[in-house]
KOLKOL-365126 format. One record per residue (C-alpha): residue number from 1; y, x, z. Coordinates in pm, whole numbers, always signed. Example, Ala and Ser with C-alpha at 12.3 -4.5 7.8 and 13.67 -1.06 7.14 Angstrom:
! residues 2
<i=1&v=-450&u=+1230&w=+780> $
<i=2&v=-106&u=+1367&w=+714> $
***
This chain:
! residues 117
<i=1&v=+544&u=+4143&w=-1784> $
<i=2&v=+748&u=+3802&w=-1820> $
<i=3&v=+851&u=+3945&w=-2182> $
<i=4&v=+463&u=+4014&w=-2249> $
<i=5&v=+399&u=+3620&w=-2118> $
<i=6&v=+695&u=+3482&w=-2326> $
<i=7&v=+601&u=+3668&w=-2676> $
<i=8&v=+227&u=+3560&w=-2592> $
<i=9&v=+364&u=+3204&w=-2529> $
<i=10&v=+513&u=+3164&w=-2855> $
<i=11&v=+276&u=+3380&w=-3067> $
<i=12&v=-3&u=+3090&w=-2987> $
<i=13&v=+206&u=+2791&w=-2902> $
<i=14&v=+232&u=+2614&w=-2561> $
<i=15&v=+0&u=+2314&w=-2677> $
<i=16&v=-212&u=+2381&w=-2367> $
<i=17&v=-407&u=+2652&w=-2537> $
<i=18&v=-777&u=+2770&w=-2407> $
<i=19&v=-687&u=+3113&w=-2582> $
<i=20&v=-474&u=+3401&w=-2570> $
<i=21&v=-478&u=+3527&w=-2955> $
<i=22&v=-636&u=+3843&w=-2837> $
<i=23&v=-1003&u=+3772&w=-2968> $
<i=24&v=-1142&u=+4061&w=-3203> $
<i=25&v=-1188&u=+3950&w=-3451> $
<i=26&v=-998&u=+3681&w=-3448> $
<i=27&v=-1141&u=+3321&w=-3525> $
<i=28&v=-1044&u=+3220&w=-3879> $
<i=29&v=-1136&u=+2939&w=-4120> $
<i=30&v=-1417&u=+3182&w=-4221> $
<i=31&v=-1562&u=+3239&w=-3928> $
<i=32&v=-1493&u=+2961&w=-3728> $
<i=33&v=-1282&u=+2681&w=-3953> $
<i=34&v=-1508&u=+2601&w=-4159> $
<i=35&v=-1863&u=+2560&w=-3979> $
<i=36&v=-1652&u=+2356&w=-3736> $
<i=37&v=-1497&u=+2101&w=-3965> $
<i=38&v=-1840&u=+2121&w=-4187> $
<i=39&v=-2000&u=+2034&w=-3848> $
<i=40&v=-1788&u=+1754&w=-3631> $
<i=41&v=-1551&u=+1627&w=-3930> $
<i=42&v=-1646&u=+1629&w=-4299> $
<i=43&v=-1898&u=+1361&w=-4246> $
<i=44&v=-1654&u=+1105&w=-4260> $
<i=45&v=-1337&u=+1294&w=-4360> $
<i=46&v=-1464&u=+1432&w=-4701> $
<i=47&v=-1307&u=+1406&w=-5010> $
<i=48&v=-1596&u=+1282&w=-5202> $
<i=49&v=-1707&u=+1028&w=-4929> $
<i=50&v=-1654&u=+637&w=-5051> $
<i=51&v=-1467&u=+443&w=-4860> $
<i=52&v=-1785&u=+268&w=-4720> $
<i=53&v=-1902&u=+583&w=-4565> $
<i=54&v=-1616&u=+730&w=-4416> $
<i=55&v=-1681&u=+526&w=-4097> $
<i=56&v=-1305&u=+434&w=-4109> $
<i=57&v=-1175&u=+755&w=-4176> $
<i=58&v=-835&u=+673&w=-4426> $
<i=59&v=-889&u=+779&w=-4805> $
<i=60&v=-681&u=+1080&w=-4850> $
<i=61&v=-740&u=+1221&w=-4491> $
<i=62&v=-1014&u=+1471&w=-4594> $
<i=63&v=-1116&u=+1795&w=-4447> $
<i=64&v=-1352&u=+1976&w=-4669> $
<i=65&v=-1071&u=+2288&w=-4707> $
<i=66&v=-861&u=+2529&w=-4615> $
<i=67&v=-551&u=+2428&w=-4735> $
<i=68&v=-695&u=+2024&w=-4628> $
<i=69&v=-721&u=+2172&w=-4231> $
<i=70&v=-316&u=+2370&w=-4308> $
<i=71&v=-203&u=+2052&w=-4437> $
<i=72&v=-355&u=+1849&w=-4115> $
<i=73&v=-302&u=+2084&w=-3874> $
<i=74&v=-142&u=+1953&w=-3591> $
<i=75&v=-303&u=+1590&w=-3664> $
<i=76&v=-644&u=+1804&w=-3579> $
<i=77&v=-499&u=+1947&w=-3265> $
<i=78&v=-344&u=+1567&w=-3150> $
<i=79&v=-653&u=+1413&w=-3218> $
<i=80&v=-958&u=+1691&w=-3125> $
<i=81&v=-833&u=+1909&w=-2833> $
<i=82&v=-658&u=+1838&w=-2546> $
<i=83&v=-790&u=+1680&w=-2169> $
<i=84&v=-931&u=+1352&w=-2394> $
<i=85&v=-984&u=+1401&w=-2768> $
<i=86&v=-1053&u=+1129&w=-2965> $
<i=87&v=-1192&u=+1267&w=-3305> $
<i=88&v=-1496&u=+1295&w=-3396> $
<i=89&v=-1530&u=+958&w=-3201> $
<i=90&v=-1878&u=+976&w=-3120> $
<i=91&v=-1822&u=+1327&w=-2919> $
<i=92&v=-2039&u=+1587&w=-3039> $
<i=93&v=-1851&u=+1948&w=-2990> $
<i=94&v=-1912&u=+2097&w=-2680> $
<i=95&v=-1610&u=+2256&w=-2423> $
<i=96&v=-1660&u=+2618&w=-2567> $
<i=97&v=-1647&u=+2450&w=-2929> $
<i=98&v=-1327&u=+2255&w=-2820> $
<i=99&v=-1185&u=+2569&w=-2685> $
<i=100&v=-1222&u=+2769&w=-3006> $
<i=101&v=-1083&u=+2484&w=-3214> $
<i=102&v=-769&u=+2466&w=-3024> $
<i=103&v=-740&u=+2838&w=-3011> $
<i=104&v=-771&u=+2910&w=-3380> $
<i=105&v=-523&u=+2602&w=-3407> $
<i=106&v=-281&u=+2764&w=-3212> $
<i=107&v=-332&u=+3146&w=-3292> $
<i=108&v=-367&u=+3097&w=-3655> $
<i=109&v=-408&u=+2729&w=-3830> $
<i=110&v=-85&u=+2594&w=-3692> $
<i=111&v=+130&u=+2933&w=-3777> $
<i=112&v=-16&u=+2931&w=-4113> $
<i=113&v=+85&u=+2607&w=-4164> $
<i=114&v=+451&u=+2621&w=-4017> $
<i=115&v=+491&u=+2941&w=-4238> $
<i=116&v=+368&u=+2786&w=-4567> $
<i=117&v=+653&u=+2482&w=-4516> $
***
């Protein structure tokens, strides 16, 4: 059992994770990753957004794609999960959203993006 605990540990991190990486099917960018970012983040961070829109979100930190959410992976996790997010910064996604953001995070945007370094 401590084996089981220790594989599942590192499998989905131990970032405080909501999930255990055993949800079938699995949240992925397609099914989750995308209408989430679409959602709670594009708004401001999106790649064709002028600066005067972006509601002080930096030039070059954009969100509209997959490999844009591998690149910022853990930068989504610091800043949008955890006991007191601070992105998006007027709120907006509820617990269970927050939940399946950091579990897709750690069971599959955050491996993806330390295997593709």
């Amino acid at each position: 059992m401590r084996l089981w605990f220790i594989i599942l540990t590192v499998a989905c991190g131990s970032r405080g994770d909501t999930g255990t990486c055993d949800r079938d099917p699995p949240l992925t960018y397609d099914n989750f990753g995308q209408a989430y970012l679409t959602k709670h983040c594009v708004g401001c961070h999106g790649t064709y957004l002028p600066e005067e829109l972006r509601e002080g979100a930096p030039i070059g930190i954009d969100l509209d794609t997959y490999d844009d959410a591998l690149f910022w992976a853990e930068r989504i996790q610091a800043r949008a999960t955890g006991s007191s997010p601070t992105m998006p910064p007027g709120g907006g996604p509820s617990e269970e959203e927050r939940a399946k953001l950091q579990e897709w995070l750690n069971c599959h945007l955050i491996p993806a993006a330390g295997a593709a370094q």
